[in-house]
Structure formats: C-alpha cells, structure tokens
C-alpha positions in Angstrom: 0.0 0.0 0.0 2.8 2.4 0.6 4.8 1.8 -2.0 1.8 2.3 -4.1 1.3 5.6 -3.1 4.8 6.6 -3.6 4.7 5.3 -6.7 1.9 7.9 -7.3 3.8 10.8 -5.6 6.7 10.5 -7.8 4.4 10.0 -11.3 3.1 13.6 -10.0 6.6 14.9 -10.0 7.7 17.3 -12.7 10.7 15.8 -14.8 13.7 18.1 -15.0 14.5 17.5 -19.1 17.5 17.2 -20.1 19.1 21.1 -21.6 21.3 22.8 -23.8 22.9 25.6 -21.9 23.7 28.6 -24.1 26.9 30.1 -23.5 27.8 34.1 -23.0 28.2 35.0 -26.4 25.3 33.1 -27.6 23.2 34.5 -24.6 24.4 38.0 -25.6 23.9 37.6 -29.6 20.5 36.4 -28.9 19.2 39.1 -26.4 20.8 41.7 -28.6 18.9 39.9 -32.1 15.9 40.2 -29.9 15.8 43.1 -28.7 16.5 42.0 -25.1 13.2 39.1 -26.1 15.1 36.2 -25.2 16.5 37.6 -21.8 12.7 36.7 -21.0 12.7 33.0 -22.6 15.9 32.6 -20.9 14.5 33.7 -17.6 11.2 31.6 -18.1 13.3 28.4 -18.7 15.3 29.2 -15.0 12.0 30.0 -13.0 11.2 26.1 -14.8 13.9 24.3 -13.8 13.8 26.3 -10.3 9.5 25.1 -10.2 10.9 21.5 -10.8 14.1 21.1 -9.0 12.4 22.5 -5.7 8.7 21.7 -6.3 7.5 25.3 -6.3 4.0 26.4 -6.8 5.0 29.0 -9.2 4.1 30.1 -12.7 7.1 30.0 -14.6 5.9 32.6 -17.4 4.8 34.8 -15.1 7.5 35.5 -13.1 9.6 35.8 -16.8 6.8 38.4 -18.1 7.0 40.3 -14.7 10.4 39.9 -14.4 11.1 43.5 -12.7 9.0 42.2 -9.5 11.1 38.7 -9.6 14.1 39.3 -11.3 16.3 39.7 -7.5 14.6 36.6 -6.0 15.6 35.1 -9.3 19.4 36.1 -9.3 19.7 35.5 -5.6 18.5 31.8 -6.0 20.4 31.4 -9.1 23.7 32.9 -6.5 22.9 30.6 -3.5 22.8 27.5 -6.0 25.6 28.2 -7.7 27.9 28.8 -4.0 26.2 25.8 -3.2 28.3 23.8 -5.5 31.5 25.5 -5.4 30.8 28.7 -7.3 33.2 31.7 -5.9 32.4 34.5 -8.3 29.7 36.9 -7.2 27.5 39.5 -7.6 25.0 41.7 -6.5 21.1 41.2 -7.2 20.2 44.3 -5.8 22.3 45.8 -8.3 20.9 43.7 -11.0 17.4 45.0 -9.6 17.8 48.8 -10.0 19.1 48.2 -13.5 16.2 46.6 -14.6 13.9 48.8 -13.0 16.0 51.8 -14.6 15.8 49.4 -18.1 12.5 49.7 -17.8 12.0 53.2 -17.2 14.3 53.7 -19.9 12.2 52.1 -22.3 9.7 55.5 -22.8 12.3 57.9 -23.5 12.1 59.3 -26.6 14.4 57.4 -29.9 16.7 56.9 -29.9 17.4 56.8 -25.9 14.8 54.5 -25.5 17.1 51.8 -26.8 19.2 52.3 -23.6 16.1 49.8 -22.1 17.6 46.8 -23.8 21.1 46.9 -21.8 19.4 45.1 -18.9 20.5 41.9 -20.6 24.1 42.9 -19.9 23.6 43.5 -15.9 22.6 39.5 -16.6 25.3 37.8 -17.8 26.8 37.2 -14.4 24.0 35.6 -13.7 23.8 33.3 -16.7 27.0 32.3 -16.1 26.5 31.4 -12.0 23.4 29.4 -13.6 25.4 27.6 -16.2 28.1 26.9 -13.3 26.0 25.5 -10.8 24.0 22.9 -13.4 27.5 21.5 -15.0 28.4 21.1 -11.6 25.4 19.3 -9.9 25.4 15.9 -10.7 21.8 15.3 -10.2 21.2 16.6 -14.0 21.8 15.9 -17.2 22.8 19.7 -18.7 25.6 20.9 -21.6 26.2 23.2 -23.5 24.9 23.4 -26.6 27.4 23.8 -29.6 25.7 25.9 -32.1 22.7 27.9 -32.3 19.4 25.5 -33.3 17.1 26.1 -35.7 14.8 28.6 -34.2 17.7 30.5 -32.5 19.0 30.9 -36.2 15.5 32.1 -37.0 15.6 34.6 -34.4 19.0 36.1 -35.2 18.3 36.4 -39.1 14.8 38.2 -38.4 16.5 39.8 -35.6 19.7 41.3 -37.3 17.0 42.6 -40.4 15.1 44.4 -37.5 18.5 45.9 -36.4 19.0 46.3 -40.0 16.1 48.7 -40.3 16.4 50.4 -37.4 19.9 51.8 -38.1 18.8 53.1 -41.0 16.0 54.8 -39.8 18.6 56.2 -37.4 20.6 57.4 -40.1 18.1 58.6 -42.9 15.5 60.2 -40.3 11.6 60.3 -41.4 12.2 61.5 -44.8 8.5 63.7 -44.3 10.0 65.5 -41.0 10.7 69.2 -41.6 13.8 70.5 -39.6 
C-alpha cells in the first residue's frame, strides 16, 4: 500500500529535461537579435527548472513576463545555487534589480534613448554564467552546453539582425516627411 502511493507521488513529480545551456556569447547575440526578447525565454526556462528542481508552486511565465517584480529573487536563487556547488564568483542582485527597474524606465524615452532599455541583458550575464556553473556542476542533472545555435535561434537572429538592419537606417536617414 505504501509503496503504491509513492509510486503515485513521484508519477506527479515534474521531470527536470535534459538542456542545452547557451553560452555568453550566444546568450548576448541572442538578447541583442531580440531586442533584449530572449532575456525573458531565458528567464522563463530558469524559474522552470527552479518550479521542478524544488517543487515550487509558481508560474514560470509569469515571473519571466514580470520579471522587474522577480528578477532579485531570481538572481539571488540562481547565486545561492551556484555557491552551493562551489561557485566563488559573485554579484549583486540588488544591483541587478535597479538596472532593470531603470531598463525599464528607460524604455519611454524618446528614440533613440529608448534603446538604452535593452542593456538590462548585460547586468545578466553574471547571472547566466552562476546558472550555467552551478548545473555543469550538480550531478543530479543531465545539462551541456549546446554547440551551435538550433534552428529557431537561427530564426531569431536572421529576423532579428533585419530588425537591427532597419532600425539603423531609420537612425541614419530620419523620417524623410519630418521638416527641420
């Protein structure tokens, strides 16, 4: 009888897939292509593993989409995880925090300051590198890196780098209708 209802405990639990950590560069080349987009899939996919490695009741896209309310409770687990396992780099969330809340402020001045928002991604790379850390070194899951962008990360960066593409030039040519 009680191993049955183990048995049913652990069929409940939420499987911890195996993953393809992106490295720096490929973080950084991606959040930049995306106009600081796939900081938030990156985020989503931590809050995830977090949900499943701890058995959280948390909604994983939610705390990505509002990441300025979870974004320090985010890095600080991602910190104590990492020191956990022998990490002995640090940094400061509450840092991290004001730069996102400033990136987000940021994000209504007028063109072309309001692309000053999309630097948050930057104050993040300590972070993605605590996170990578701390899951090559914990034994209990399966995770590597990944060695070249897949499919849809190639998709991104193409349409990504054409967005780019159009914004410089709208940079450089102006609104051809504006009267100075």
């Amino acid at each position: 009888m009680n191993e049955n209802l183990e048995n049913e405990i652990l069929s409940l639990d939420y499987p911890i897939e195996d993953q393809k950590l992106v490295t720096i560069t490929q973080y950084m080349l991606l959040s930049i292509a995306t106009f600081g987009l796939y900081t938030v899939w990156w985020m989503y996919k931590e809050w995830r593993f977090f949900r499943d490695k701890e058995y959280l009741d948390i909604y994983p896209a939610v705390r990505a989409i509002f990441s300025v309310f979870f974004i320090y409770s985010l890095s600080q687990r991602i910190l104590y995880y990492a020191k956990s396992l022998g990490y002995t780099k640090t940094y400061a969330p509450l840092l991290i925090l004001f730069v996102v809340i400033f990136s987000n402020i940021a994000s209504i001045f007028p063109d072309p300051y309001g692309l000053i928002s999309i630097i948050f991604f930057f104050v993040l790379v300590p972070v993605v590198e605590a996170s990578n850390f701390a899951k090559l070194q914990d034994s209990s899951f399966n995770f590597g890196y990944q060695s070249s962008f897949s499919g849809k990360q190639l998709i991104l960066l193409i349409a990504g780098g054409t967005l780019w593409f159009f914004v410089v030039i709208g940079f450089l040519f102006g609104d051809p209708n504006k009267t100075v």
